[in-house]
C-alpha positions in Angstrom: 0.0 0.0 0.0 1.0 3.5 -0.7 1.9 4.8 2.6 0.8 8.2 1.3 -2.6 6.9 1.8 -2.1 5.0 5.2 -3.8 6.1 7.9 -0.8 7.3 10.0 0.3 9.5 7.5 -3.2 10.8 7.2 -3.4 11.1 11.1 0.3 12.8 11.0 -0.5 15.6 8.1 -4.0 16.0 9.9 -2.0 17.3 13.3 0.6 19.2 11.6 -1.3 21.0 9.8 -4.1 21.7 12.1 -1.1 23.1 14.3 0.0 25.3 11.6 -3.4 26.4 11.2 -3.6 27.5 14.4 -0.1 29.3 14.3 -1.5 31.0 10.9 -4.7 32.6 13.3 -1.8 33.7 15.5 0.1 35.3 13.1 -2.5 37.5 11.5 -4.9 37.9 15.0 -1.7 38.8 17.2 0.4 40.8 14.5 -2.6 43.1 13.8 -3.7 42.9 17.6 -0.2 44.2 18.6 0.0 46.6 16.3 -3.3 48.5 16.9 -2.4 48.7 20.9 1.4 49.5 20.3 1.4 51.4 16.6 5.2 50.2 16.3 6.2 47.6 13.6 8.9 46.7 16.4 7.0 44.9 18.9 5.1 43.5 16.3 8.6 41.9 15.4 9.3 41.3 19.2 6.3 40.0 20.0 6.2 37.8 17.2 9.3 36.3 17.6 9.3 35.4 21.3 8.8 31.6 20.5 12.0 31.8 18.2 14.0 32.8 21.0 13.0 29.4 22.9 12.9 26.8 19.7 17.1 28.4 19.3 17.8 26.5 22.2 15.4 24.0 23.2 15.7 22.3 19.6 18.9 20.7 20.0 17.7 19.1 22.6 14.1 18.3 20.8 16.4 16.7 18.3 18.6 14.4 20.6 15.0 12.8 22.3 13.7 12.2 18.6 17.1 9.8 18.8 16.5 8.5 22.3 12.9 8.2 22.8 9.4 7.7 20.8 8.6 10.3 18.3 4.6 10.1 18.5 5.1 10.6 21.9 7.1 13.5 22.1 4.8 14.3 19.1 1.2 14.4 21.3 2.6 15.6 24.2 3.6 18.6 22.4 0.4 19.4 21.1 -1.7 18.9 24.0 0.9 21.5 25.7 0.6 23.8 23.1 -3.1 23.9 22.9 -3.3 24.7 26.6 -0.8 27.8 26.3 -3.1 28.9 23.3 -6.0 28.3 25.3 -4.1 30.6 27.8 -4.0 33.4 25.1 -7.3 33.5 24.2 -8.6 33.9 27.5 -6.3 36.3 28.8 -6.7 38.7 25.6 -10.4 37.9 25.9 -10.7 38.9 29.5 -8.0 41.8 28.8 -6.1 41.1 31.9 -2.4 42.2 30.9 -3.2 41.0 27.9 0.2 41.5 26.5 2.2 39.9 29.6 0.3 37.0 28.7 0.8 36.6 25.4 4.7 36.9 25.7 4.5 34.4 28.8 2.4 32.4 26.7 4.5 32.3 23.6 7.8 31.7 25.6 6.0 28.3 26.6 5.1 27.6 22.8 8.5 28.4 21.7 10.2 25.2 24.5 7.2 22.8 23.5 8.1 23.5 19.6 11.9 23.2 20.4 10.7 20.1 21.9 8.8 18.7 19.4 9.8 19.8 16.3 12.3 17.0 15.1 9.9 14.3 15.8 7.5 15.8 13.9 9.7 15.9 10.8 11.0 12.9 11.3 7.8 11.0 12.0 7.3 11.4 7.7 10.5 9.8 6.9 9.7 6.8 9.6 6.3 6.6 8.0 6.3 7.1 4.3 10.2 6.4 3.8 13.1 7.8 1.8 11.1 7.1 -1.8 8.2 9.2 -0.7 10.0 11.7 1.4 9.6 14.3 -1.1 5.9 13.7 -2.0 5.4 13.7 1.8 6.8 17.0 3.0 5.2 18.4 0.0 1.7 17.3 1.1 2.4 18.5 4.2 3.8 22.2 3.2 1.1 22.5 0.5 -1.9 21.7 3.4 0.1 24.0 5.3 0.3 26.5 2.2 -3.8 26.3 1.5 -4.4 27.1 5.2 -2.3 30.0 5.4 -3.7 31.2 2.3 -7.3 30.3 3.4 -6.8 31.2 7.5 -6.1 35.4 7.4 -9.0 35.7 4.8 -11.2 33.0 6.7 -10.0 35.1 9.7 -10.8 38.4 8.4 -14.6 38.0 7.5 -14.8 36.9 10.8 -13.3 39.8 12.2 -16.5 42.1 10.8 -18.7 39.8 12.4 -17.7 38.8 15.7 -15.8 40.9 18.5 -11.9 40.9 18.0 -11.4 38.9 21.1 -13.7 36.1 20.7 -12.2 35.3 17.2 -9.0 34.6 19.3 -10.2 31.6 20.5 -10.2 29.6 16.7 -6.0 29.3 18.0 -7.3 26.4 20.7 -9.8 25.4 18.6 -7.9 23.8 15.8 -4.8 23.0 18.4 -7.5 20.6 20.5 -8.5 18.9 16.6 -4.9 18.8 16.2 -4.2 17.3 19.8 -7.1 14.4 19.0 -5.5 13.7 15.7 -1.6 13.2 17.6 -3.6 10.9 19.8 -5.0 8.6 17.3 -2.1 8.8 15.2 -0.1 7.7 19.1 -2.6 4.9 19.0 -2.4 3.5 15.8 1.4 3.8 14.9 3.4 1.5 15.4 7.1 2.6 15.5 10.0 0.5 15.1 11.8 -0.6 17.9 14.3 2.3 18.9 17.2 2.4 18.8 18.9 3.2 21.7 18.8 -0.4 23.3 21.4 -1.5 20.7 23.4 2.0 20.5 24.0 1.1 24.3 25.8 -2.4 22.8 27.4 -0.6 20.2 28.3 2.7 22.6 27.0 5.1 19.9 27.2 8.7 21.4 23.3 10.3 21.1 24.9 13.4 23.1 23.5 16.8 21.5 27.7 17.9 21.1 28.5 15.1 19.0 25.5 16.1 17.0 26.8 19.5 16.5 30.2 17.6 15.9 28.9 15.7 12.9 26.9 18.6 11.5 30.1 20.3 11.3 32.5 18.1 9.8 29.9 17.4 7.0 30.2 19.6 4.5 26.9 19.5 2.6 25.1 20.2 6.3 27.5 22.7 7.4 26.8 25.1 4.5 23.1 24.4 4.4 22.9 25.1 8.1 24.6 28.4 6.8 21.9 29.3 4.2 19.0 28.3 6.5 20.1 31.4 9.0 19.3 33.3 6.3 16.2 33.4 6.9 16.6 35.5 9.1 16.4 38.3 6.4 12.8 36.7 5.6 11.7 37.1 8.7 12.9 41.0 8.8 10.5 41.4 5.7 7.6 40.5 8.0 6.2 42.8 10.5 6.5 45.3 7.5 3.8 43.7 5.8 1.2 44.8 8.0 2.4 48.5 7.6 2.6 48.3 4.1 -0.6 47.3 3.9 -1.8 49.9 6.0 0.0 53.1 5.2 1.6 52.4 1.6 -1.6 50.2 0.0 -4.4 52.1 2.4 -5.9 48.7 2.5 -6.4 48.1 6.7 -6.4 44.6 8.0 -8.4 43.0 5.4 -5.4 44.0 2.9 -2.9 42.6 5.5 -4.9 38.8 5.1 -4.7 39.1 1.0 -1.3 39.8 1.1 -0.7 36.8 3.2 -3.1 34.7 1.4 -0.7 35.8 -1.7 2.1 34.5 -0.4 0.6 31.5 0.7 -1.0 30.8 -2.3 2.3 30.8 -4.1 3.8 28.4 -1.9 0.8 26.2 -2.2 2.0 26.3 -6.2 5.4 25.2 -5.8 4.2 22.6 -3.3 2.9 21.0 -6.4 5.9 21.9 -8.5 8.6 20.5 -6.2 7.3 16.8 -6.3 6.2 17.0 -10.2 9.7 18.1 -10.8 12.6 16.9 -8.2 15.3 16.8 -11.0 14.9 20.8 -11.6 14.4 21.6 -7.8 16.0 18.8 -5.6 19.6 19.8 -6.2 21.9 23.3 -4.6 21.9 25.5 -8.4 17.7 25.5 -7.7 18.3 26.6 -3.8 20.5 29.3 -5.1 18.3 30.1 -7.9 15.5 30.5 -5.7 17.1 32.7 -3.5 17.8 35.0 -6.4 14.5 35.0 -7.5 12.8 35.9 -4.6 15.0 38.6 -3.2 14.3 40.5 -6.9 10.5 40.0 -6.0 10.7 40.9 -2.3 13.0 44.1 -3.7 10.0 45.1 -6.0 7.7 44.4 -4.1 8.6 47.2 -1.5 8.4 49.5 -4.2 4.6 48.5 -5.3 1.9 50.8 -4.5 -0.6 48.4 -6.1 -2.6 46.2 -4.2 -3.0 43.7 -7.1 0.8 44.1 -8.0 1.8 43.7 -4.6 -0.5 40.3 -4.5 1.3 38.8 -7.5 4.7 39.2 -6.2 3.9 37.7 -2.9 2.7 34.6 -5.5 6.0 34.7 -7.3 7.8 35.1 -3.5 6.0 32.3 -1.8 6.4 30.0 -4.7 10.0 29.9 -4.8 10.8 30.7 -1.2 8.7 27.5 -0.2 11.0 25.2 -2.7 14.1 26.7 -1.2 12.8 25.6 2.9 11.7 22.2 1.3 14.9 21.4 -0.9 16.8 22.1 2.1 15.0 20.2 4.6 15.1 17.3 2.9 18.4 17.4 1.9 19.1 17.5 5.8 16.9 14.7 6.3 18.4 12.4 3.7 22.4 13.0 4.1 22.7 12.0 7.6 23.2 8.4 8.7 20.2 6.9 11.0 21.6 7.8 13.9 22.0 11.5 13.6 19.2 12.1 12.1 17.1 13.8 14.9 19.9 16.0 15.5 20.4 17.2 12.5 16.7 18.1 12.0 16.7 19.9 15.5 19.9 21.9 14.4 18.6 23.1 11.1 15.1 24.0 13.6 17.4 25.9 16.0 18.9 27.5 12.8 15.8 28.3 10.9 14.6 30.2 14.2 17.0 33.3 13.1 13.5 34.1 11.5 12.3 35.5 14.9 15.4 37.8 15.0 14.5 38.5 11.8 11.3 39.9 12.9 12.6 42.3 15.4 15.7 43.4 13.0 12.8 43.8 10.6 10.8 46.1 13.0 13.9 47.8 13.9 15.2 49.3 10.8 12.0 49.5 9.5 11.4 52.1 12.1 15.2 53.3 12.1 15.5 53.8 8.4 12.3 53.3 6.4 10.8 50.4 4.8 12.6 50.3 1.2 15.7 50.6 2.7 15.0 47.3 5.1 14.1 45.1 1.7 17.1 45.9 0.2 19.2 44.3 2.7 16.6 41.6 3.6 17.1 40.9 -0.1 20.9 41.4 -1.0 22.5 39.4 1.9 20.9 36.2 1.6 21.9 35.9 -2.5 25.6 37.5 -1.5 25.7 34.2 1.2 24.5 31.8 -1.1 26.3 32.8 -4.1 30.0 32.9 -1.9 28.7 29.2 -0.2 28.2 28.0 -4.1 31.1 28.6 -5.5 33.5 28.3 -2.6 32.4 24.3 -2.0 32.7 21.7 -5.2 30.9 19.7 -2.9 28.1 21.2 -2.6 28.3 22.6 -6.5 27.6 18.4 -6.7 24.9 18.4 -4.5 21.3 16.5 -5.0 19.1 13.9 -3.7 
């Protein structure tokens, strides 16, 4: 049977991307919500990248348990603590007591559970669907993921017309606790292969999170795409400007701010079809460079738009290709390491890919500090400038596909 179309992998796709959902409705409800009560594109970054700070550190150790202990454990645990801190946020911002202290305290939790979690997640594909569907799996899963973020902010913002600001905030829990019942049948019906840290005692293989980094490093092909992942940090710097520009620059209030991420999400929902239709033009390092390129240009120009519809169709051409860059990386990352480093590795490139969150408050920062064209610019030359020096300074990776 196709494992595509077990049930686990149904039960798996059904969690993660009722979890994302739920992270989409944060993004857009708690973006907006922070900048209506603060008017600065800085805490907006801040706020929004609390749960980064966390995931940095915790992920390490996220991805040595993925090596030690039972993913879909780790997995459900994880999402029944994250539903609760939701739930949290909802009712604080709800009942306006400090709503802002909560949130932070709140997301600080969310941030240690993701850490936590995060490598078994990924993981749990590979051990279900295997290395011939690996690419058809993470591709389902980033283009459900892709069609809720297009779907959530607009769902979201009808909603917002209709119902008060601060009851809406309580769809967060509400698809967490679907997600949570999904991790729990998925915990049920799984059955993992026996893990294997009862034999790496026989054979004294070291699971420590330092040999981890060790391996990462002397590995070529991970070391430099570890280096281009932190470049997302220039990404994230992009986003708490969105909400301004769709404010000030496209006069086109909150429900502008949910087409323009719909837009982007749409795109990536795009080359979430492309990537697994085409893996010999994408799966290789020429199409993560390439991609790069092509979506700095876009972000650039799209800075410059002052056209709601042309500002919508480069966030199509942006998601598209910046979603094939995340996915050919990931699952290069999930394929070159040997079996037993494989956790590790995928909670390494997590605590990499959190440079997003600082990304949010550089982003917030300059774009205060020295306008919001000026912010693009560098959000869009440095990433190309590291990938183009990490290209041509490594034959190795030059070589590089899966």
């Amino acid at each position: 049977m196709n494992p595509l179309l077990s049930k686990n992998f149904i039960l798996l796709i059904t969690a993660n991307c009722l979890a994302f959902c739920g992270w989409v409705f944060r993004n857009y409800l708690i973006n907006w919500y922070i900048l209506e009560k603060t008017n600065s594109t800085f805490m907006v970054g801040l706020i929004a990248a609390i749960p980064t700070f966390f995931v940095i550190f915790i992920s390490p150790l996220g991805g040595q348990l993925a090596d030690k202990f039972s993913r879909k454990k780790l997995f459900l645990i994880a999402r029944i603590i994250s539903f609760i801190f939701f739930l949290f946020v909802a009712i604080f911002i709800h009942a306006n007591f400090y709503p802002i202290l909560f949130i932070i305290l709140c997301f600080s939790g969310v941030g240690i559970t993701a850490g936590l979690e995060v490598a078994a997640s990924r993981n749990l594909i590979l051990d279900i669907v295997g290395f011939k569907y690996l690419t058809w799996g993470n591709s389902i899963t980033e283009f459900i993921n892709a069609f809720l973020s297009t779907a959530g902010p607009l769902v979201i913002a009808i909603f917002f017309t209709s119902i008060s600001n601060t009851i809406i905030f309580f769809s967060m829990p509400a698809v967490h606790i679907i997600s949570v019942a999904a991790a729990f049948m998925l915990f049920i019906y799984l059955k993992e292969p026996k893990n294997d840290s009862d034999n790496n005692s026989e054979k004294q293989v070291d699971k420590s999170i330092k040999e981890g980094f060790v391996y990462s490093y002397k590995s070529v092909n991970i070391r430099i795409l570890m280096i281009l992942s932190f470049t997302v940090l220039f990404w994230g710097a992009s986003q708490p400007l969105i909400p301004k520009i769709a404010r000030d620059t496209l006069g086109s209030g909150a429900s502008g701010y949910a087409i323009l991420l719909s837009s982007e999400a749409f795109g990536a929902m795009i080359g979430s079809i492309a990537l697994p239709l085409f893996p010999q033009i994408f799966r290789n390092s020429k199409s993560i460079v390439a991609c790069i390129i092509i979506y700095s240009i876009v972000l650039f120009f799209f800075s410059l738009s002052t056209s709601i519809y042309l500002s919508m169709l480069l966030l199509v051409i942006g998601g598209f290709f910046h979603i094939i860059w995340f996915t050919v990386v990931l699952i290069l990352l999930q394929t070159i390491p040997d079996d037993d480093h494989k956790g590790r590795v995928v909670g390494l490139f997590f605590m990499v890919i959190q440079a997003y969150g600082l990304g949010f408050i550089l982003g917030g920062f300059l774009g205060e500090s020295i306008g919001i064209v000026a912010t693009v610019v560098i959000a869009a030359v440095i990433p190309v400038i590291v990938h183009l020096v990490c290209y041509s300074a490594s034959k190795e990776f030059r070589a590089l596909k899966s």
